[in-house]
FIDOMAR-38294 format. One record per residue (C-alpha): residue in one letter; z, x, y. Coordinates in steps of 0.05 Angstrom, whole numbers. Layout:
REC rest pz px py
REC A Z X Y
...
# end
This chain:
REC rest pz px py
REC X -266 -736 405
REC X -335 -701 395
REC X -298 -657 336
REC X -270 -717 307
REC X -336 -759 306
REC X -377 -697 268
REC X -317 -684 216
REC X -325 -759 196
REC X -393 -750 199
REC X -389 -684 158
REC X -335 -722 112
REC X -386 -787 98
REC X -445 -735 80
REC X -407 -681 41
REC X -396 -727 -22
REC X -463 -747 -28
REC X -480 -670 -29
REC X -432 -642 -72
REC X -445 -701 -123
REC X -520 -693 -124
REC X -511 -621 -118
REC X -468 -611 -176
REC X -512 -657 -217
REC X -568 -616 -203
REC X -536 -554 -213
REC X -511 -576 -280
REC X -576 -596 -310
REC X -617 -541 -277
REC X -563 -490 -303
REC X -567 -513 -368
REC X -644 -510 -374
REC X -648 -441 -336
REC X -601 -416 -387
REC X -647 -434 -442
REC X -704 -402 -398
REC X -665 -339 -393
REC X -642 -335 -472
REC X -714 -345 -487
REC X -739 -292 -445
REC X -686 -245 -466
REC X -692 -262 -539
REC X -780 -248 -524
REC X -764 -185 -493
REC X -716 -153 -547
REC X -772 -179 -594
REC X -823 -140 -560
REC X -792 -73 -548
REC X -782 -66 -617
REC X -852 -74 -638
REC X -869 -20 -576
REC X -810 28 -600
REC X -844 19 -666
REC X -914 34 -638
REC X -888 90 -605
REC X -848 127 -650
REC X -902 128 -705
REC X -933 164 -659
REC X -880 217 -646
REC X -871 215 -723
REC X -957 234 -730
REC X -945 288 -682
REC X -893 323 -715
REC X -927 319 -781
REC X -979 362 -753
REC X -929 412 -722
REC X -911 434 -792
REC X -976 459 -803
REC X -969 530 -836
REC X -1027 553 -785
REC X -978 563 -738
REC X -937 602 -781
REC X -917 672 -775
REC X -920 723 -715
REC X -993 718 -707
REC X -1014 641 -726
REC X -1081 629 -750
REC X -1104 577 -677
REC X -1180 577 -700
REC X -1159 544 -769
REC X -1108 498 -721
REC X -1158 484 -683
REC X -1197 461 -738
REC X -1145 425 -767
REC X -1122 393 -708
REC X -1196 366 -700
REC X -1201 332 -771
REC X -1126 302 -756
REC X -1159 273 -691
REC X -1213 244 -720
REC X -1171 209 -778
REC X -1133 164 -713
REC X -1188 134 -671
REC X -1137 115 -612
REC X -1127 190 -608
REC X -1149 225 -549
REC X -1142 297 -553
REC X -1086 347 -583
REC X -1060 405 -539
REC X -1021 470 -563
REC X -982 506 -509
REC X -950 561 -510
REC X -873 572 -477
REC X -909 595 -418
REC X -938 539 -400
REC X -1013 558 -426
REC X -1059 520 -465
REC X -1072 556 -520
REC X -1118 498 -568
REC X -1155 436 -540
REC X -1185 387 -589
REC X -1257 375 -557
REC X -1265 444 -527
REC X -1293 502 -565
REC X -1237 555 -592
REC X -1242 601 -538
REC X -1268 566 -473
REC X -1223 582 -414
REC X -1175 510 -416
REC X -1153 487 -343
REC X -1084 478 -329
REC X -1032 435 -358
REC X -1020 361 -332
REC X -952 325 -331
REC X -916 396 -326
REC X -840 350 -321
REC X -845 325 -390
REC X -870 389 -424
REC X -808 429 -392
REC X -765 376 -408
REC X -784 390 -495
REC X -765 455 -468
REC X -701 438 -432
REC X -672 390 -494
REC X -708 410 -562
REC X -734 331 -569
REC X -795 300 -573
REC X -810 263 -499
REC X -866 202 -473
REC X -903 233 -405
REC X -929 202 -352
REC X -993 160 -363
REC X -1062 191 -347
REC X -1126 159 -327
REC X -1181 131 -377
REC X -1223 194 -360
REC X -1279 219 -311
REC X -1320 153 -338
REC X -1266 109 -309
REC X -1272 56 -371
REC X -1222 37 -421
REC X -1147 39 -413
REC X -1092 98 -385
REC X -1073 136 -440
REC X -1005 171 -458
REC X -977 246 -475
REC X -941 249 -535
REC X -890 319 -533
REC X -857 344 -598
REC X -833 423 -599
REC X -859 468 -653
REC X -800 507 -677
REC X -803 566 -726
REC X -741 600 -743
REC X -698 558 -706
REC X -734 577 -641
REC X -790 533 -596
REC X -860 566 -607
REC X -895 521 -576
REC X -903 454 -553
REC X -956 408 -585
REC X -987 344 -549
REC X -1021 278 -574
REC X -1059 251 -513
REC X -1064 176 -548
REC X -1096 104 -519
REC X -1038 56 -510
REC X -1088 -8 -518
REC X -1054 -28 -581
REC X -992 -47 -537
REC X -1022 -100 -502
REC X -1027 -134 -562
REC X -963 -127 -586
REC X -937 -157 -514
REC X -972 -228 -541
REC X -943 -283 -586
REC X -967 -348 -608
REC X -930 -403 -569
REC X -916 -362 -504
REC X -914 -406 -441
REC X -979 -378 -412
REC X -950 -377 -350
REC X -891 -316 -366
REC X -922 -259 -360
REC X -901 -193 -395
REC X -915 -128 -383
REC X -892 -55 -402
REC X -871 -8 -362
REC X -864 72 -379
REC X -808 126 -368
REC X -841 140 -300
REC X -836 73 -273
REC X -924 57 -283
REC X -941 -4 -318
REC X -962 20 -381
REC X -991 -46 -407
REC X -996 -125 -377
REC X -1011 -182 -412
REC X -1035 -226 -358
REC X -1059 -179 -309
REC X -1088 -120 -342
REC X -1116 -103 -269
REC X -1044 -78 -258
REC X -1046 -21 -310
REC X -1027 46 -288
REC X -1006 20 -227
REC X -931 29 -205
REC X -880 -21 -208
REC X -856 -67 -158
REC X -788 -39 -122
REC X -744 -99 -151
REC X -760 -73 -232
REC X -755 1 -214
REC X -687 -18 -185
REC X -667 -53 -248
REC X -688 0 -288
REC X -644 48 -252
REC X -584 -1 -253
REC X -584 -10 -332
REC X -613 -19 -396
REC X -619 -98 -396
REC X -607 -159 -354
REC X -639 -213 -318
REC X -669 -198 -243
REC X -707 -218 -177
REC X -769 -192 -181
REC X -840 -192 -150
REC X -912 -193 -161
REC X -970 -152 -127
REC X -986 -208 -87
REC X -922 -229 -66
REC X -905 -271 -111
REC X -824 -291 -130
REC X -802 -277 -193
REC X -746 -284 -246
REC X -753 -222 -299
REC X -710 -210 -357
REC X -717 -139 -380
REC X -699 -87 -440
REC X -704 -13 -434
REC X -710 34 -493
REC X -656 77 -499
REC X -701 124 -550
REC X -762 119 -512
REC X -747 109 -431
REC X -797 55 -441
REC X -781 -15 -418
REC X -817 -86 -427
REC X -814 -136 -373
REC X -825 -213 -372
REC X -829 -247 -310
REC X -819 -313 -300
REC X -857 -351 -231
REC X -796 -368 -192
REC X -830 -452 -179
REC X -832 -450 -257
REC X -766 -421 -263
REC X -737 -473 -206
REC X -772 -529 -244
REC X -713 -573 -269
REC X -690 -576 -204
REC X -750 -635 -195
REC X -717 -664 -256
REC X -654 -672 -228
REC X -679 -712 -160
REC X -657 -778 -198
REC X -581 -766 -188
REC X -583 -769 -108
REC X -587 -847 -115
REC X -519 -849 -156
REC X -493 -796 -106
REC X -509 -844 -49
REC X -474 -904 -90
REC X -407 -864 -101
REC X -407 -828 -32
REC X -377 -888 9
REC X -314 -893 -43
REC X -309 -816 -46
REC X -308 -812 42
REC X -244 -843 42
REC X -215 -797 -8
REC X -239 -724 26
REC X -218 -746 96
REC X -142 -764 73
REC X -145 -697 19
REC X -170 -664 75
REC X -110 -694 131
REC X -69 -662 72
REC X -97 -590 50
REC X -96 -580 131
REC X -29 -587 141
REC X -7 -557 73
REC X -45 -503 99
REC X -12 -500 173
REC X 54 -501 129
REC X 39 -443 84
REC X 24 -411 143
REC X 85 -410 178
REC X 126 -404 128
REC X 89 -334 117
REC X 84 -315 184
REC X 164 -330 183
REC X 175 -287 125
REC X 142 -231 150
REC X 188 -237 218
REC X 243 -247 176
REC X 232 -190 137
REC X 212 -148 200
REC X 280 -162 234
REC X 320 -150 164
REC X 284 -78 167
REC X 319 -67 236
REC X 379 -104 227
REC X 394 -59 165
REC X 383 -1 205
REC X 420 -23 264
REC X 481 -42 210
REC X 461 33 185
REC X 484 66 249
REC X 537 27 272
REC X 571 34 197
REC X 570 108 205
REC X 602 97 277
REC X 654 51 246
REC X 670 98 192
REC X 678 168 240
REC X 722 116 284
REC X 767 89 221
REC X 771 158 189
REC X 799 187 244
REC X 837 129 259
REC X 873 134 193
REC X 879 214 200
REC X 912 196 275
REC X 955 145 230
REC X 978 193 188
REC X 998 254 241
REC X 1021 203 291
REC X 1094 195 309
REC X 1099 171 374
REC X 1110 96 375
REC X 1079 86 442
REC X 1014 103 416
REC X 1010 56 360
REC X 998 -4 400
REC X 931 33 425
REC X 906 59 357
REC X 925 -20 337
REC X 877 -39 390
REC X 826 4 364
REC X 833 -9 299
REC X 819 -85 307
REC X 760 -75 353
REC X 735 -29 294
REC X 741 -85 240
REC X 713 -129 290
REC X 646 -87 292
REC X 657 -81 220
REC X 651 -163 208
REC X 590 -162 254
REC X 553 -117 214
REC X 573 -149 144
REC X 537 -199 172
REC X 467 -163 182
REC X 481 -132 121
REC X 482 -198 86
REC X 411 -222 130
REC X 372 -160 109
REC X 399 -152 43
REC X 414 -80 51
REC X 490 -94 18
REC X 509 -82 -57
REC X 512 -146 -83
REC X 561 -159 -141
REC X 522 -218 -168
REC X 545 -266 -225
REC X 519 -308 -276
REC X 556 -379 -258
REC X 551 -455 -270
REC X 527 -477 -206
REC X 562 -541 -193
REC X 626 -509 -225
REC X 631 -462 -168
REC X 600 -515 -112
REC X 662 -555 -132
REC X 706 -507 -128
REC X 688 -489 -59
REC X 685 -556 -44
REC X 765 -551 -16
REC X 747 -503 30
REC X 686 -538 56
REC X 733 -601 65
REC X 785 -562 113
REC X 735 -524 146
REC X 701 -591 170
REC X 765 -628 189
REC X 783 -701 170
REC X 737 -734 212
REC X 675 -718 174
REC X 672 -746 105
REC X 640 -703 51
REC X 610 -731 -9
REC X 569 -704 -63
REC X 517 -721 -112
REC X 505 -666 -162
REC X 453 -670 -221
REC X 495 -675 -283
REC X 495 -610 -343
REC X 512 -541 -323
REC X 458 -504 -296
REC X 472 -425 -290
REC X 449 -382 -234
REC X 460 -304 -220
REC X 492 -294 -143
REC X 541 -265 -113
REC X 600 -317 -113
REC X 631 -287 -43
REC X 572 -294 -10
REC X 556 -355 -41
REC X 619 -384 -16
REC X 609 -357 55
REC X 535 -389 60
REC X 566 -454 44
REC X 617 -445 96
REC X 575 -421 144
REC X 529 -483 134
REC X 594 -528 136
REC X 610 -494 207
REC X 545 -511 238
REC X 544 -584 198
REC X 619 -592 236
REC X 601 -569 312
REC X 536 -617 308
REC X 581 -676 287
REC X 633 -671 341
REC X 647 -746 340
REC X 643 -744 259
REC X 595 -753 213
REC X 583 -748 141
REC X 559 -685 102
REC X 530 -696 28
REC X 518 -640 -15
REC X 461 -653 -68
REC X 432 -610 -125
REC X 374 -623 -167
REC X 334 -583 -214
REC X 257 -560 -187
REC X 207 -512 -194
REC X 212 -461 -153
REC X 165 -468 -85
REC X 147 -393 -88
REC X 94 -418 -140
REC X 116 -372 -191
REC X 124 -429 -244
REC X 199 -404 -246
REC X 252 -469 -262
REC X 310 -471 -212
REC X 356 -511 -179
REC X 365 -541 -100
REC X 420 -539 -64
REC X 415 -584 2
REC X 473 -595 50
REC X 450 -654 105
REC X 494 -675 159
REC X 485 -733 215
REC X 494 -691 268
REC X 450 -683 328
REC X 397 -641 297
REC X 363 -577 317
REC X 308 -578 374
REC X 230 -572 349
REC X 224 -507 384
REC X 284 -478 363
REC X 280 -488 296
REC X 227 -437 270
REC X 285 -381 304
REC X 351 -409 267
REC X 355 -365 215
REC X 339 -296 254
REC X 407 -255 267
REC X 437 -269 340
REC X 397 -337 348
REC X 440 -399 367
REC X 432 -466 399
REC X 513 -473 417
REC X 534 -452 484
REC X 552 -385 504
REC X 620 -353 474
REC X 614 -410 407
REC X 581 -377 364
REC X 553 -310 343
REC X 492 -319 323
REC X 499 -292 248
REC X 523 -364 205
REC X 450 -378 181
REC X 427 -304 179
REC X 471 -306 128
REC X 449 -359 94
REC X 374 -333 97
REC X 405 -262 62
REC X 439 -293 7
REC X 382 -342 -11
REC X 342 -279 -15
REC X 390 -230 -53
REC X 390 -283 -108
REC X 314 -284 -103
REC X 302 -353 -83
REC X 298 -380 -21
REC X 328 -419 47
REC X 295 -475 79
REC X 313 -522 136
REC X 295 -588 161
REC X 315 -618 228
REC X 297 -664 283
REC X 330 -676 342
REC X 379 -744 329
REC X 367 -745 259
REC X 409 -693 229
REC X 391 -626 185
REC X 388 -614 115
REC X 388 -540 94
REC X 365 -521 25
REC X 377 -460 -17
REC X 327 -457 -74
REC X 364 -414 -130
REC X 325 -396 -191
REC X 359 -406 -256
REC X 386 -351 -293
REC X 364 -329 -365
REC X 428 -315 -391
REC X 476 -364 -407
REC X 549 -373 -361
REC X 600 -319 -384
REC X 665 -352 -410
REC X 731 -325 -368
REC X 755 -258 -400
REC X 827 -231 -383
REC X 817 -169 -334
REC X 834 -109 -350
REC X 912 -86 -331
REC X 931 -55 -273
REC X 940 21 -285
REC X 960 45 -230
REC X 948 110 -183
REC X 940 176 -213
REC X 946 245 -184
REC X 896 282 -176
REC X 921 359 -188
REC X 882 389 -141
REC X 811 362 -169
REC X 751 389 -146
REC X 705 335 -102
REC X 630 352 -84
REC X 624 314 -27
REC X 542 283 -1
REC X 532 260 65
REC X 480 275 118
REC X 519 252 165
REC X 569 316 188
REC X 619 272 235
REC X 629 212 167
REC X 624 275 117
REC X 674 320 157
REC X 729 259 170
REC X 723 236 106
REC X 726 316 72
REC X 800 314 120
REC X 827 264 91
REC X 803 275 22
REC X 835 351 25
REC X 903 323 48
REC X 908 276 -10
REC X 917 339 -48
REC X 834 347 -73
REC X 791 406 -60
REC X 727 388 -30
REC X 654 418 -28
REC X 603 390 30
REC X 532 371 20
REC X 485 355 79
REC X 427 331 31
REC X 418 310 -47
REC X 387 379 -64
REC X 451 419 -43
REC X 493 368 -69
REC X 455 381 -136
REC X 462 455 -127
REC X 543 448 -116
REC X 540 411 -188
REC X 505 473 -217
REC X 560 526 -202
REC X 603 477 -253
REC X 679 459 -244
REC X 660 397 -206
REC X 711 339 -229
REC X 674 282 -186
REC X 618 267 -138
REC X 614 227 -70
REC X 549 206 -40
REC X 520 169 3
REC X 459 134 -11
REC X 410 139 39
REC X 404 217 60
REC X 326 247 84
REC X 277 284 33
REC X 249 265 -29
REC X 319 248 -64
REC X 359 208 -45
REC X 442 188 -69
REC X 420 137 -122
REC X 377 195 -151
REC X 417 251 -135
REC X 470 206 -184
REC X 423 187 -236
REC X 413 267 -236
REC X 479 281 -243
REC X 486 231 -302
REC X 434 252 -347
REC X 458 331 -333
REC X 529 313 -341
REC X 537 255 -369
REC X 616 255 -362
REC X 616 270 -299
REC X 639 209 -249
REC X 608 194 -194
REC X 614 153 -128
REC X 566 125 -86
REC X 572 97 -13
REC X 534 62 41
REC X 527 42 104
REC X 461 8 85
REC X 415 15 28
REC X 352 -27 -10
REC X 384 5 -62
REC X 448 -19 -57
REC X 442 -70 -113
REC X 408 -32 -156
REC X 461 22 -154
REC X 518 -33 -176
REC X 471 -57 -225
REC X 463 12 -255
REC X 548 17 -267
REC X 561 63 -201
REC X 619 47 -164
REC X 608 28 -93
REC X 628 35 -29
REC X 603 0 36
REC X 617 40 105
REC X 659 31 143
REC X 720 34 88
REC X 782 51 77
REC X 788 124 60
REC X 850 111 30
REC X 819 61 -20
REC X 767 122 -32
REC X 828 167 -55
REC X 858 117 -103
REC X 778 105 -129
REC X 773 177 -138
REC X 844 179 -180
REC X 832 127 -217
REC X 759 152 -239
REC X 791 219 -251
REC X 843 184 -298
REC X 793 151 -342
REC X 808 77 -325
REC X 754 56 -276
REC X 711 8 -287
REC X 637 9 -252
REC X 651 -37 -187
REC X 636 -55 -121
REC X 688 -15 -76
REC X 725 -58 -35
REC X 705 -50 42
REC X 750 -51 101
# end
């Protein structure tokens, strides 16, 4: 009850919230937006003018290292000297001029007599880097001097190249006060506050707080500096202060200008937007009632999305074993029917036939069971069809009529037009009648099943159109707790010896192999409707076309018959029986040696199965074999595959295990004689 009381509690505030908070956010958005544009527009504005400033002086620098003075192997450094001393003098923001040699040695110093021993080079990193790339480069800042007055100044680099080789390496030591100035503009809220910062991350220049010169920068714009070349950021001040900087970085220069924005000036609209919390209180009362029956909803579209995928992944779990259960016990089946019809043939003793009877039906007992996993995990080829739905639902509908006997009335209610759908008309049938069978044995006193179609979207949210297919009976409906488990293979509600287990299994497979889906819907008394959501094809319904004529068997003249199979007992029955229908046979135990057997040449027709160990499997051993030899025909088979369908799809014949091996020989003949078509190879 607690819970209860503090989601109506949490329902009656949230309204108010969201609408005064999205209010809010709307009009401070829009202002901080302009805030931000502005800045960024200011800052683009005032790199250019420092790019500017700074270039010219690159550009003054490398005027004077074309001085012929340094010409030649021995250059004339008094006269430079000289030179260099009357170039000073012309640029009052000029500190000093250096020329060093490669060696890193001072060689001329404006202000110091020609000849005085000169101390030692400062900012050593940007003179090797004119060294290391040939360009002119910005160093570090330096101090105002011994005097401590005036502002840092900076090192301009350029190289001094003569005959395509660095000489030496010339430096402008130059006041950056001019920059301050250039960081101003008339109309500036006086409370942003921009500032520059150089290639070593030292605040080269600050309008509002000059105190901050030569000082390093805050973590937050060193950061930003190292993440890109422009943005907007949270930054910080000296003191502490929050901040909101946009930023531009000089790719030319390494130089960056910063203006920060106080984050209570930057959060300022927020006051202006206070007004809307008395509307928000107004609408919160009607919008209460609204979120608590949305949110009654959304919870239990949300418990229903979740079960349905926790289902799917079980379902799709249990297909994976299923199909390899089916797997096994098709290879069994096949070694027991293969040798079955060898016994047949070399068996003349009536008193045995009775027993190899017996086997034989237990054998195509086994053989129905696994059809039926085959069909839940999908792991069967599918010979799917492009039909009118209701044209085949009514012509099932006989069928459906005698399965259910007379005391159940069927009736039907289809949406009119013809509505074409890709599936597998066998199975399609067999779903129907397996739903039928279940509709039947939960109306034992009679009832009334009605079939319905109607077009829909698709519920796997895809957007795809399709059609549903529901089939609800009056019958005494399915238990709560069973009904998650009805469509997993084995699981029934009937009692013990009535049913196998397998009906809506294979329902669940063929709603899948015609990638749509299967639903149910039961409660106990009240019937069940079971749905089968097919999607709607893209082509249109083929009209009927004569098939082709029957042609016959044809010999086979001692054709040769590479033979694939992993499996030795299947591969060696089946090689038997193939050698006494007159063939000569080579055997495979994997694709690769199957693929080397095609090599030697003289091979009239491969066999093989599809799913074999290593990296290739049958359906890529055959699509091999068909580019190689593109005449050459081939046969696949399976006890279970994923790539069962696609094989059919691709035009290879098909086979599912266990099969007739006779109906293999007259497959081979007839593929040998030219007049077989791609199909699906009829089973046992």
């Amino acid at each position: 009850m607690r819970r209860r009381l503090v989601l109506l509690a949490l329902a009656a505030l949230l309204p108010l919230v969201a609408l005064s908070g999205v209010l809010s956010f709307l009009l401070l958005r829009q202002q901080q937006a302009a805030m931000r544009a502005e800045a960024t527009h200011e800052v683009e504005r005032m790199l250019g003018a420092v790019d500017r400033e700074l270039l010219t002086q690159i550009e003054l620098l490398k005027v004077l290292a074309e001085t012929p003075t340094l010409d030649g192997d021995k250059p004339d450094l008094p006269a430079f000297q000289g030179f260099a001393e009357r170039f000073r003098g012309q640029l009052p923001l000029w500190h000093r001029i250096i020329l060093a040699d490669t060696d890193g040695h001072m060689l001329v110093r404006t202000g110091s007599p020609f000849g005085t021993p000169l101390p030692p080079l400062v900012d050593e990193r940007s003179y090797r880097r004119v060294l290391d790339t040939g360009e002119p480069t910005i160093g570090d800042l330096a101090g105002p001097g011994p005097s401590g007055n005036g502002m840092p100044r900076a090192s301009f680099r350029v190289p001094v190249r003569r005959d395509g080789a660095i000489r030496y390496v010339l430096t402008g030591v130059v006041s950056i006060k001019p920059l301050t100035a250039l960081l101003g503009k008339t109309g500036l809220d006086p409370e942003w506050r921009p500032y520059l910062v150089d290639g070593s991350d030292r605040i080269a220049a600050s309008l509002r707080t000059p105190g901050n010169v030569g000082a390093r920068a805050m973590p937050p714009t060193v950061l930003a500096r190292e993440a890109g070349t422009f943005g907007v950021y949270d930054g910080i001040s000296p003191e502490g202060e929050p901040l909101v900087t946009a930023f531009r970085k000089s790719n030319r220069t390494g130089w960056s200008v910063h203006l920060a924005i106080p984050l209570d000036v930057y959060g300022r609209p927020l006051t202006h937007a206070a007004w809307v919390l008395g509307a928000a209180g107004i609408a919160a009362a009607l919008m209460t009632a609204a979120f608590v029956l949305l949110l009654r909803r959304e919870l239990r579209a949300q418990r229903q999305d979740t079960l349905a995928q926790e289902r799917a992944v079980r379902m799709e779990a249990l297909g994976r074993m299923t199909g390899g259960v089916a797997h096994d016990f098709n290879n069994l089946l096949m070694i027991i029917l293969g040798n079955l019809e060898m016994l047949g043939r070399r068996n003349h003793e009536p008193r045995l036939e009775r027993y190899v009877s017996a086997i034989r039906k237990a054998a195509e007992r086994g053989t129905h069971l696994t059809r039926e996993l085959l069909a839940f995990s999908r792991g069967q080829g599918a010979k799917s069809e492009v039909v009118d739905l209701n044209e085949r639902l009514l012509a099932t509908l006989t069928m459906i009529r005698q399965s259910v006997s007379g005391h159940i009335e069927v009736w039907t209610d289809l949406v009119p037009g013809r509505h074409a759908v890709r599936l597998d008309p066998l199975q399609f049938d067999l779903a129907l009648l397996n739903i039928a069978a279940n509709a039947r044995d939960a109306m034992p006193d009679g009832g009334t099943l009605r079939i319905t179609t109607r077009r829909i979207l698709l519920p796997d949210r895809t957007g795809r159109e399709g059609i549903a297919l529901s089939l609800h009976d009056t019958g005494s409906g399915i238990p709560a707790e069973a009904l998650p488990h009805v469509f997993e293979p084995f699981f029934t509600t009937k009692d013990v010896g009535k049913g196998t287990g397998l009906g809506l299994s294979q329902v669940y497979g063929f709603a899948k192999s015609s990638n749509g889906s299967a639903d149910i819907e039961s409660r106990a008394g009240h019937g069940t409707t079971v749905t089968l959501h097919l999607p709607l094809a893209l082509e249109e319904v083929p009209k009927q076309a004569a098939g082709p004529a029957d042609t016959g068997t044809v010999g086979a003249a001692q054709a040769l018959v590479v033979l694939v199979d992993d499996n030795d007992e299947v591969r060696t029955v089946t090689a038997a029986f193939l050698e006494d229908a007159g063939f000569r046979v080579e055997q495979a135990n994997a694709a690769q040696a199957g693929l080397d057997l095609l090599e030697r040449g003289g091979v009239d027709i491969l066999v093989s199965d599809l799913v074999m160990p290593g990296g290739m499997d049958g359906l890529a051993l055959a699509n091999e074999a068909r580019r190689r030899w593109p005449g050459l025909p081939v046969i696949l088979v399976s006890g279970y595959s994923t790539t069962a369908a696609k094989a059919t799809e691709l035009g290879y014949t098909l086979y599912m295990k266990p099969y007739e091996i006779a109906e293999l020989v007259r497959g081979i003949r007839n593929h040998l004689a030219g007049n077989q078509r791609p199909a699906l190879g009829k089973p046992v």
